[in-house]
Structure formats: C-alpha cells, structure tokens
C-alpha positions in Angstrom: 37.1 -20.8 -6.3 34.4 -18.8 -8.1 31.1 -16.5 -6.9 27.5 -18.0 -7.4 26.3 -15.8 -9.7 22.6 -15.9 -11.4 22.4 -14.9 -15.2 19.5 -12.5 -15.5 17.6 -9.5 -13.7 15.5 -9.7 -10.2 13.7 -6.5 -9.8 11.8 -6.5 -6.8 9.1 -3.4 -6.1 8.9 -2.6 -2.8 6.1 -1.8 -0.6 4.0 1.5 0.7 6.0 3.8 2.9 9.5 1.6 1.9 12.1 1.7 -0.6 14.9 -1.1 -1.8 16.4 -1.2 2.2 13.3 -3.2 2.8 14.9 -6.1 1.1 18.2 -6.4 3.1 17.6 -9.8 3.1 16.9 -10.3 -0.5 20.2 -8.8 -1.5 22.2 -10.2 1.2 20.9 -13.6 -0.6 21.2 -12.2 -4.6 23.8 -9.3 -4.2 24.1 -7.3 -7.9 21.7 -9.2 -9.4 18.5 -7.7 -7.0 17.5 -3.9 -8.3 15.0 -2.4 -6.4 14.4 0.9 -8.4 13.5 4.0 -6.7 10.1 5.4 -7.0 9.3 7.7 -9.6 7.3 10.7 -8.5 3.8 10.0 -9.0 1.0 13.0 -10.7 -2.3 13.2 -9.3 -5.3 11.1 -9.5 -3.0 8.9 -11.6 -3.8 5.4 -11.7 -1.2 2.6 -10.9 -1.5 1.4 -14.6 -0.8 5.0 -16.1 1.9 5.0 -13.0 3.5 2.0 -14.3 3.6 2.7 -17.9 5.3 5.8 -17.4 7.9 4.0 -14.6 8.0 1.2 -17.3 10.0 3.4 -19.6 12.5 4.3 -17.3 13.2 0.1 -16.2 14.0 -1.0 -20.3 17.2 -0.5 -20.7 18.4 0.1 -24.4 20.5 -3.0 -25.3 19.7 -4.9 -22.2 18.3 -8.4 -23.4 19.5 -10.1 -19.9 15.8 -12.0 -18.8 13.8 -10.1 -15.9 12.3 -11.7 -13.0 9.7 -8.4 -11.9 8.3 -9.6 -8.2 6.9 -6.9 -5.6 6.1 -6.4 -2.2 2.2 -5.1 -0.7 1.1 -2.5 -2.3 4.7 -2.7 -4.8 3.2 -6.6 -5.9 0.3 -4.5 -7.3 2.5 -2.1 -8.9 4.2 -5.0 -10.5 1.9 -6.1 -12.0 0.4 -3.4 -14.2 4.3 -3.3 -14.7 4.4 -6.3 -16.4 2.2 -5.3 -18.9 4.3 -2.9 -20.0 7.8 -4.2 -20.1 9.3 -5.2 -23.3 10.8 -7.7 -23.2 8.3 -8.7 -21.0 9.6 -10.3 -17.6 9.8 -14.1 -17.3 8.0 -14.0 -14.4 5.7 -12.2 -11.6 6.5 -12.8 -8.0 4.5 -11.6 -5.3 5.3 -11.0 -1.6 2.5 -10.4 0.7 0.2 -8.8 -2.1 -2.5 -10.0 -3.9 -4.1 -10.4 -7.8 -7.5 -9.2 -7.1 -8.9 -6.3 -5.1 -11.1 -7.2 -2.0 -12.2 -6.4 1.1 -9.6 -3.9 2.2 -8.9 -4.6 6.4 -8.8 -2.0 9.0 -4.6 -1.0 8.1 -5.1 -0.1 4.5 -8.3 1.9 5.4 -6.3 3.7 7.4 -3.5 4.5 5.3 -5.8 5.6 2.9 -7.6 8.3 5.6 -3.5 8.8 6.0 -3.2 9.8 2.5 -6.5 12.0 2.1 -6.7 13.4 5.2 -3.5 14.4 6.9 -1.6 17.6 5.4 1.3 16.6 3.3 3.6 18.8 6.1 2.7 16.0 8.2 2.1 12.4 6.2 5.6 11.0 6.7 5.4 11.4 10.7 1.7 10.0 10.7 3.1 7.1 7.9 5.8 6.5 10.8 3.8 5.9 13.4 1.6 3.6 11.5 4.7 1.6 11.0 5.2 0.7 14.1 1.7 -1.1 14.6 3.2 -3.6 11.8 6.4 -3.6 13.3 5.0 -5.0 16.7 2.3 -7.5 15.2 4.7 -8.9 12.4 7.6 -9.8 15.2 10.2 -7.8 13.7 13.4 -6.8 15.8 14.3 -3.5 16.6 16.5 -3.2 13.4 13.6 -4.0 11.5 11.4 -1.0 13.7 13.9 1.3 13.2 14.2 0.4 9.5 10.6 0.7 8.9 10.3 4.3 10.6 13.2 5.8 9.0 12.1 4.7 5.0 8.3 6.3 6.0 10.3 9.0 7.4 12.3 9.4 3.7 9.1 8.8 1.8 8.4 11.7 -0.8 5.3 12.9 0.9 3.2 13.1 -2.3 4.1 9.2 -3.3 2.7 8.8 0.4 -0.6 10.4 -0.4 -0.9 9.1 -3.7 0.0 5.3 -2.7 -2.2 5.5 -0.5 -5.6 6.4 -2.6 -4.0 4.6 -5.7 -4.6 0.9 -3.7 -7.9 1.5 -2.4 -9.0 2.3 -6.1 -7.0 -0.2 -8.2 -9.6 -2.5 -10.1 -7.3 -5.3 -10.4 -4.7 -6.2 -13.6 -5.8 -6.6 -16.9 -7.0 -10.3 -17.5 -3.5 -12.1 -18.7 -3.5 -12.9 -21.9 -1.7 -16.3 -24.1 1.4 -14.1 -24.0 1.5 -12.9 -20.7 3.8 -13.9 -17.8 2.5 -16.2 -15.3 2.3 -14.8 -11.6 3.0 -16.7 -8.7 2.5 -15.4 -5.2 4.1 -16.1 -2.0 1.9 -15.3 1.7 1.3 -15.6 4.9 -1.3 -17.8 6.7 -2.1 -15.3 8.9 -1.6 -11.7 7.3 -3.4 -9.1 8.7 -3.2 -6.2 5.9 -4.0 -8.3 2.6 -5.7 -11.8 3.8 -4.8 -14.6 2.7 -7.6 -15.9 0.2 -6.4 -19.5 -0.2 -4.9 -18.8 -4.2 -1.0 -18.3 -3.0 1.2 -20.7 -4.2 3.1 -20.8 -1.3 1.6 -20.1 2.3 3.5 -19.8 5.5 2.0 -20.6 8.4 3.1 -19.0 10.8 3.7 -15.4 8.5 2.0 -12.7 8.7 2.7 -9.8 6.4 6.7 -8.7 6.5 7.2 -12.1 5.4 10.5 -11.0 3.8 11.8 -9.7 6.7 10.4 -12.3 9.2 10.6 -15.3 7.2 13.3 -14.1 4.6 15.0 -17.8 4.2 11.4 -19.3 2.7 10.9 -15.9 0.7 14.5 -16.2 -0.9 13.4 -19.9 -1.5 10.4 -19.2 -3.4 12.3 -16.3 -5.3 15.4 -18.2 -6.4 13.1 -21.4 -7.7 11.2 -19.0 -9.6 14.0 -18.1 -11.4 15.4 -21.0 -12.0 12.8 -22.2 -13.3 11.8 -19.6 -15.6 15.5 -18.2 -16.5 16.9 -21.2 -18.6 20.3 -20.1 -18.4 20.0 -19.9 -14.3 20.2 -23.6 -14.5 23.4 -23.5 -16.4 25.1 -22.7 -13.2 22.9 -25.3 -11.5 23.2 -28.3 -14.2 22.0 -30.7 -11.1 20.6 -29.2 -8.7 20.1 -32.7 -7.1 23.9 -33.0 -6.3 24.4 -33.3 -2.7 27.7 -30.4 -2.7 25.3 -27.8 -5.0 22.8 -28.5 -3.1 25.0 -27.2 0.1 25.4 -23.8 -2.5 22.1 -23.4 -2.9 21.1 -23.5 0.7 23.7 -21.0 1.8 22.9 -18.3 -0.6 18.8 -19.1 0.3 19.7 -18.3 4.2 21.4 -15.2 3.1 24.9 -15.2 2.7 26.7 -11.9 2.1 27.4 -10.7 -1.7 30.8 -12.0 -2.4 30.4 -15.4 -0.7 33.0 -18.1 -2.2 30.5 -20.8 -2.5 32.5 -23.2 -5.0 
C-alpha cells in the first residue's frame, strides 16, 4: 500500500488574531503538503502590499520549483493576495476562505477590531482580541475545541501584528487589477457571513456557512481546495489519472472528510 500524496505546495494564510492551528482541519486532510507560515512582524503604517512583498521574500525558496497553490483565510485571503503579486514563480492559483477581492462596506466586527487595534493599549490588545473571539465562536457554531482554539491563538498573537492587522484591513484599497499573467482567484463563502458579506461573486457558496467556514464546514472547504489544485497542478492529476473511477473516487472522499496524515488510502 502507498500514502496519497499531492505533488506541489498549499500555502494557506491564516486569518486576524490566528495562526496555522486554525487549519487543523486542512492539514488533517493535506498533511506535509499544507504550510501555513508564521507571521512576519509587521512596521508601522505599513500597507498589506509593502507587508507582503517583504513576507514574499521569505516564502521563495531558492531551488524550490515545486507549483504553489497560495489560498488565505479573512483578513489572511487579503494578504494573499497582494502576495501573489509578488511570488516568483508566481502561484498557480488564489483560494480564498471567507475573504473577499474588493473592499466594501466593513460590518459592525471589523469596525470593531479596528477600534481594537487603535484604541486599546498594546499591554492589553490580545485579552481584548480574546474576548472578541468568542462573539464568533458562539454565532459561527463552533464547539468548545474550536472556542478554546480561537482564545488561546488571540492570546499568542504578537500584539503589534494585532494592532496593525487591524488598521491595515480597514485601509486596504483592494489588489492590483490582475493582469494577462496573473493567477486567477477563486473564492469560497458563506451564504450567511456576518464579518465579510457575501456579495454574490463566490464561486462556491454555502448555505448554511457563516464565516469559520473551515472550521464549521471543513469537508466542503477541503473540497473546494483539493479541486483547485487539481485542476491547476497538472502533475496532481498524475496521482488521480481518473478521477471518475469508482475505488479513487472512495480515496478522494476520505482525504476531503479529513483523514489523518499518514492514511493508507491505496
């Protein structure tokens, strides 16, 4: 018997007040081939994009021509983004959880966690960033894993990436109109997100998500993520030559719902 293996990277960004533990799920599902890079400390009053062409240099690997997949969560989908522009090679793809393309009306939560970030003294921004978790925690269904979870990464949270975050989304214009070159981007949301509304443009809607769709609805959000890459990683599909087959299929479907790194699948 062999593992189920995918050729290529999956870097996933994750969102404000988390870090890689957010997407348990997603590396239950990919194992090795998920990186979720730590945070890089931010400067002040710096933009996402000058944010992400400095964090850029530290993702390209001398050497390492394996293909990227570059997806992100909330306010980490933005992040992505910019980050896209500045990857070389750039990424195959753009997938994003729960975030959005274009700035707009910013609802009640990000307003604020952006009084959060101005407002409250840094001594105190990761205890006021926990508490604001648990609003989120409570409307998005999420067990008392995923509570507990949630507090402790805002409670980790470098206080200045807090503060900056925080300001940084409220003032982000939007990416850089994509050019011939550019990756395509393909978003995945809930129907009924409370912190970045739905607008109608998502490729793929759930209805009954709201906005820790990775954590609530992980099985659809590995879904989306895994035909993403096959799609766009040619050599993805040398380990799925049929896809159609009734026994792959069976593969597939058990490392979509999350089974643990080192499954025998074959």
């Amino acid at each position: 018997m062999r593992e189920l293996t995918l050729p290529g990277r999956m870097v996933l960004i994750p969102g404000y007040a988390c870090d890689g533990r957010v997407f348990g799920p997603q590396r239950r599902a990919f194992g090795d081939r998920l990186e979720t890079p730590d945070w890089i400390a931010p400067k002040p009053n710096e933009s996402i994009r000058h944010y992400a062409q400095r964090w850029a240099e530290t993702l390209c690997r001398p050497g390492d021509d394996r293909p990227m997949v570059l997806g992100g969560l909330s306010f980490g989908g933005l992040v992505a983004q910019e980050l896209a522009a500045c990857i070389e090679p750039a990424p195959r793809c753009v997938l994003l959880i729960a975030s959005t393309r274009i700035p707009e009306r910013w609802t009640l939560p990000v307003q604020m966690a952006q009084l959060l970030g101005r407002l409250v003294p840094g001594a105190s921004v990761n205890k006021a960033a926990s508490l604001l978790s648990l609003p989120f925690a409570l409307r998005d269904g999420v067990d008392d894993a995923g509570k507990k979870l949630l507090r402790a990464m805002a409670r980790d949270a470098d206080p200045a990436m807090l503060k900056w975050a925080a300001a940084a989304a409220i003032d982000w214009p939007g990416a850089e109109p994509a050019g011939p070159d550019a990756p395509p981007v393909y978003s995945i949301h809930g129907r009924d997100d409370w912190v970045i509304p739905d607008d109608g443009s998502a490729d793929t809607t759930l209805d009954l998500g709201r906005h820790l769709i990775n954590l609530s609805h992980a099985e659809s959000v590995n879904r989306f993520l895994f035909d993403h890459m096959l799609q766009h990683v040619p050599e993805a599909q040398q380990v799925f030559p049929a896809i159609e087959n009734p026994r792959l299929t069976a593969q597939r479907r058990l490392l979509l719902e999350g089974a643990p790194a080192g499954t025998p699948l074959v």
